[in-house]
Every structure is written in C-alpha cells, then in structure tokens.
C-alpha positions in Angstrom: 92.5 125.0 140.0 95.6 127.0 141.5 94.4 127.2 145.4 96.9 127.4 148.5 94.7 125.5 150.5 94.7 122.0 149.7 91.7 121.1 152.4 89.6 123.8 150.3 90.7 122.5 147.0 89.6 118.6 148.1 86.2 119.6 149.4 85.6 121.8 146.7 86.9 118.9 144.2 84.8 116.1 145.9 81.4 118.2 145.2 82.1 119.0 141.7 83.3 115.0 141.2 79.4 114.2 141.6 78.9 115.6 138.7 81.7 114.3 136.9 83.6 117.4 137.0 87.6 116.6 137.7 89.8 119.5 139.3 93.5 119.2 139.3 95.0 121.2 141.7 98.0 123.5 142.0 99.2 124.9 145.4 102.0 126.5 143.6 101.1 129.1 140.8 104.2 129.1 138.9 104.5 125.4 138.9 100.3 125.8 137.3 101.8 127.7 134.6 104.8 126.0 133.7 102.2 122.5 133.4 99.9 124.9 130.6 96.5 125.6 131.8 95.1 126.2 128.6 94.4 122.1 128.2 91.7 122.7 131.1 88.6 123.5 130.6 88.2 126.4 132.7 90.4 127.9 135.6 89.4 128.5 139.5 91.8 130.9 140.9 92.8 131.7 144.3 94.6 135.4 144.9 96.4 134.3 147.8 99.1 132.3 147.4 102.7 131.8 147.6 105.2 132.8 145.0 102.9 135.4 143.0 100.0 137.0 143.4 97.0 135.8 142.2 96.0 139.1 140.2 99.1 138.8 138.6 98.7 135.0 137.6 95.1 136.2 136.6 97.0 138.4 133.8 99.7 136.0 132.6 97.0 133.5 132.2 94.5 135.4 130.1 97.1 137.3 128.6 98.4 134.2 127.2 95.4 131.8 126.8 91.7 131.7 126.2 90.6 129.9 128.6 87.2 130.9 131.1 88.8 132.1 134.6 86.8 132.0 137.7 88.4 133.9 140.5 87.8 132.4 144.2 89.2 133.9 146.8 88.5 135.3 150.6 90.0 138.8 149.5 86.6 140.4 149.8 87.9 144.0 149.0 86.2 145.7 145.7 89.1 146.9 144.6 90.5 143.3 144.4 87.1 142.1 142.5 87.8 145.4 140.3 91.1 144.5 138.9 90.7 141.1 138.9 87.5 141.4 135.9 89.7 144.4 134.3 92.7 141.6 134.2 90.5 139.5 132.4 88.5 136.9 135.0 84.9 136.1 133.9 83.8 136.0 137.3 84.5 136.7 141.2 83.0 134.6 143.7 84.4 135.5 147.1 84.6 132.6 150.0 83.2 131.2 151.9 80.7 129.8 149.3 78.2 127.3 149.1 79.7 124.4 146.4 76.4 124.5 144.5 77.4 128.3 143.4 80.8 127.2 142.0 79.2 124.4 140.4 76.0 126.8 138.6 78.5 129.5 137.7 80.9 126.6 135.9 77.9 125.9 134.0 77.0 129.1 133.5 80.3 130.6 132.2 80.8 127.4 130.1 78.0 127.8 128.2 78.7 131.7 127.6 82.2 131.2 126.9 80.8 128.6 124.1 78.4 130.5 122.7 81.3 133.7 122.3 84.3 131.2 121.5 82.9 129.7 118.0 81.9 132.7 116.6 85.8 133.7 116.9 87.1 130.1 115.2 86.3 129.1 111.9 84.6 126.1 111.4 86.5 123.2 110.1 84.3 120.6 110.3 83.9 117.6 108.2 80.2 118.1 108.4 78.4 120.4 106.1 74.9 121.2 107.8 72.8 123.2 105.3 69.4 123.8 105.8 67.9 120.4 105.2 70.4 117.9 104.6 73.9 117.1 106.3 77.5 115.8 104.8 80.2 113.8 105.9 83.6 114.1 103.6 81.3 115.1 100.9 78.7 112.2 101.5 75.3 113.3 102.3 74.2 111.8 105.8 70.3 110.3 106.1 69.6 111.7 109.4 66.4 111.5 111.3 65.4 115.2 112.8 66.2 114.4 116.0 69.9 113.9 114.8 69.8 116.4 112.2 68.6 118.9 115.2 71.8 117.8 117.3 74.5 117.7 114.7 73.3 121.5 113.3 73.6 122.4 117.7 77.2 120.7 117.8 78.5 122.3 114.4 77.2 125.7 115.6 79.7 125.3 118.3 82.4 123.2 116.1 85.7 122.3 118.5 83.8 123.4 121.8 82.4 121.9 124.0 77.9 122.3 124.3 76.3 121.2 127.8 73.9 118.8 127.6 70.8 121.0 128.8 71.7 123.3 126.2 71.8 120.8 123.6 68.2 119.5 124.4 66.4 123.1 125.0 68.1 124.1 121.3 66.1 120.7 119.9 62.7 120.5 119.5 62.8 116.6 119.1 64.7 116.3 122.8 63.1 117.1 126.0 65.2 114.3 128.3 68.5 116.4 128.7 70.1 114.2 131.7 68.3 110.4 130.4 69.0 108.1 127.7 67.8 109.9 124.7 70.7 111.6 124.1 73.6 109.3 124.3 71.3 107.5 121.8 71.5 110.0 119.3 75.1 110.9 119.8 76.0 107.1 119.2 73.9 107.0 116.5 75.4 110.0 114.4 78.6 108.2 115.1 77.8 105.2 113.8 76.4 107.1 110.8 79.7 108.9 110.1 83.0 108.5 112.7 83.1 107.0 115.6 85.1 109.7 116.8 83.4 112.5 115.4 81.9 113.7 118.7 84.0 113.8 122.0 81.8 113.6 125.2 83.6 115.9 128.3 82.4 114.5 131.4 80.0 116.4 133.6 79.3 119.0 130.9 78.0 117.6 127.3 79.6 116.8 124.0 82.4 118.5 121.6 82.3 118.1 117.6 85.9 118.0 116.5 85.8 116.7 112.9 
C-alpha cells in the first residue's frame, strides 16, 4: 500500500488482518518503488502524497510490473478516476469507504486478475492433468476425484494464486470453502507428490508452483 496517511493505512490494515490479509505500507512513493512492488500481491494506491503524484506512480508501476492496482484516494474528481484506469489501475474506489468494500473488491480483482494472468504464462508445471489421470515428474498420481478436481483448478491457474471460494465452487466434490475439507485435500496431494508443490497465501487460497 503506498498511502500518506499512516492513521488510514493502520485502520485500513487492522480490518484486512482479520482475514489474514497483511498490508505493508509506504508513506513515501519513491521509497515504495525503489523496495519493488511487484513481490506484493496487489497494490492500494493513494494520489496524494508527497514526492510524486500518485497518477504518475500509477504509470511507473503498471508500466513496469503486472501487478493488480487498486486506486484509493479522496480525489473525487472524474477526471482523476479517468486517467487513473487509462494509466492502468484496475479499480477506483474514492474515500471515505467502508473496509468491507476494500476487502470485496481485493477479492474480486484477485480472482479476475487470476483468471486473465495464466492464460498469458505458460504452464510449467510438474503436473500433467489430462482428462482422467494426473502426473508428477512423469509418474502417474492415484488421486481420488475430489483431489483430481483441485489439482486440474490449481494447474489451470499454474504460478497464481486461486481463492479458496473459487476453488470449491469450480469442484463438484467440495462444498465447505472456508472449513476443513480443503486443507485436507491440499495436504493430501502434497503428501502424494511434494510437499511443497502447493503454496497457501494467507487470507486468499492456494498457488501451484511446481
């Protein structure tokens, strides 16, 4: 998060952190850049703050990285929304704002940026999910369907990250997206080929990476 006001930023931060979200926060924009935002998960930017104008960090940043940018800011002018979506944001919400927006549009964007990023990478997965069966390094995998149903969701997406709900309303096996059910699969499918095939990102769902 690059935000001037670090009151704003903590509140904001101490919502999201029920659901296991964690912001880092930048007052200063240039400093922001210098650290490389691209190893966050997605971006909430201010417009006004000191050094450079939060348009013009808007630009740098999706100029240089592809990584889902969320615009916050009390500039209510149109113009400002205008340019900041033609500079490459994926959304504006202006303040004040209820946390419980923020927190629907992160999910929101997350799982649209998802569905639009793996169709850009190639997969280069360890896993070879065919119609019926799975591999592993070129050893077929004896999966139940529930696991099959996850693994073909996960490899679908390969390298980014799936939310949980979307993982469970993609399988026909699931129907308990926030219980037990599954972290059981996920630790299964692990067990059955790496434990560190599958990353899980906190507050949002699980990332295939090999």
């Amino acid at each position: 998060m690059i935000e001037n006001d670090p009151e704003f930023a903590t509140y904001l931060g101490a919502y999201l952190k029920k659901y296991d979200m964690a912001i880092t926060n930048y007052e200063d924009p240039l400093l922001a850049l210098s650290c490389g935002v691209d190893k966050y998960d997605l971006l909430i930017l201010d417009l006004t703050l000191e050094g450079m104008d939060g348009l013009e960090v808007c630009k740098k940043v999706t100029q240089q990285y592809d990584i889902p940018v969320i615009i916050s800011s009390a500039r209510g002018d149109i113009s400002d929304k205008i340019i900041g979506l033609e500079s490459g944001a994926d959304d504006y919400l202006p303040k004040p704002y209820d946390p419980k927006e923020m927190h629907a549009r992160i999910i929101s964007l997350l799982r649209r940026y998802n569905k639009i990023a793996h169709l850009k990478e190639e997969s280069q997965s360890a896993f070879k999910v065919q119609e019926s069966e799975v591999s592993f390094r070129g050893e077929r995998l004896d999966l139940t369907k529930a696991e099959f149903e996850v693994l073909r969701v996960l490899s679908s997406a390969f390298g980014h990250t799936v939310s949980r709900e979307q993982i469970v309303n993609s399988c026909d096996s699931l129907n308990d997206s926030y219980g037990k059910t599954l972290n059981t699969i996920i630790g299964r499918i692990r067990h059955k080929s790496s434990p560190t095939c599958i990353v899980a990102v906190r507050g949002i769902g699980y990332r295939l990476v090999e």
